[in-house]
Phi, psi and omega in degrees: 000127175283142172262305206196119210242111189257154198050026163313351187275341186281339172264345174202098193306323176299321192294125168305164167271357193267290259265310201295308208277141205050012177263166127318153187305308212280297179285347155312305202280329175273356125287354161257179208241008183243011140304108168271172173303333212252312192282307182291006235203337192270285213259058152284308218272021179274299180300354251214310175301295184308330161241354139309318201276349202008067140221184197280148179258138155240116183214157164282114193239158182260117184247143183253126171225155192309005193235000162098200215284149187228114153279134164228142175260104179257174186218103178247143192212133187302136160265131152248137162299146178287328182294344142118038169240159196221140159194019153214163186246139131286148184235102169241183169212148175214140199278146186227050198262317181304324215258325188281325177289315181308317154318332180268335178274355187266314183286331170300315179310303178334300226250290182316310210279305178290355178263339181290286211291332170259020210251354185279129175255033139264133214260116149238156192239130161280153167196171187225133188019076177064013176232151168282151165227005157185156154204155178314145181295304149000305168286317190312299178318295232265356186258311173110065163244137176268350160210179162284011136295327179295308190284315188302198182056325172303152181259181205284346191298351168304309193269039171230150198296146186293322188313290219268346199282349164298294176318328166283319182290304193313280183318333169232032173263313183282314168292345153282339188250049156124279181345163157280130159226191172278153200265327173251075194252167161248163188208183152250134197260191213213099179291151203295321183278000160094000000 
């Protein structure tokens, strides 16, 4: 039995600390009314696993409440007995709700920035101190590669004419170290069949 669920009011605001205090997980959570039977029923069988297993559980869990969804990291852990029977838990839960939207706004960003880049019928190649780490189909066509696997790793001075790889190196020596180059040059590649 929880003696005290601190900060049970973030999930339900009308609550009182006399509403908390000496109640159980299970009637807290069976009074709010945006708790399903399927959600109480997912984290039973989380206590039920910390104390069978008498170790500790951890997951990230979603509770949906009329104020919208509160990601929480809960951590639950068996108290045992010296005689080795457990039938109570610590509980804690810390809202991870700020570090989880950012992560969702980040993974959305992601997901706009690769369909832009690979859906652009301008071949762009990424590279990091002169190697690719990623390019686009386009650029892939126009070098005559059939995926980026064929490419990463690689260095960019391949797709560049023996002519022109002095001028490319000097430029991506200064850009490492710092430098200014130009944001815009021309050069001549070098197709992967020459």
């Amino acid at each position: 039995n929880q003696s005290y669920l601190n900060g049970m009011r973030r999930f339900n605001p009308d609550l009182t600390e006399r509403d908390v205090i000496g109640r159980n997980r299970a009637e807290l959570q069976r009074g709010a009314a945006y708790v399903s039977q399927q959600e109480l029923e997912a984290r039973d069988r989380l206590f039920w696993q910390a104390i069978d297993s008498r170790a500790p559980v951890r997951i990230e869990d979603v509770i949906s409440s009329p104020q919208g969804n509160i990601y929480i990291d809960v951590l639950i852990v068996p108290i045992v007995e010296p005689d080795g029977s457990c039938d109570h838990v610590f509980w804690s839960a810390r809202d991870i709700t700020a570090r989880k939207q950012a992560q969702l706004a980040l993974q959305e960003s992601e997901l706009k920035f690769r369909s832009i880049f690979d859906q652009s019928v301008d071949a762009i190649g990424v590279s990091k101190t002169g190697v690719h780490v990623m390019a686009n189909p386009a650029y892939l066509r126009m070098f005559g590669y059939e995926s980026a696997d064929q490419l990463v790793g690689t260095s960019i001075l391949e797709l560049i004419a023996p002519s022109h790889r002095p001028q490319i190196l000097d430029y991506i020596r200064r850009r490492a170290a710092g430098e200014s180059i130009p944001s815009r040059y021309e050069s001549r590649g070098l197709r992967r069949d020459g």
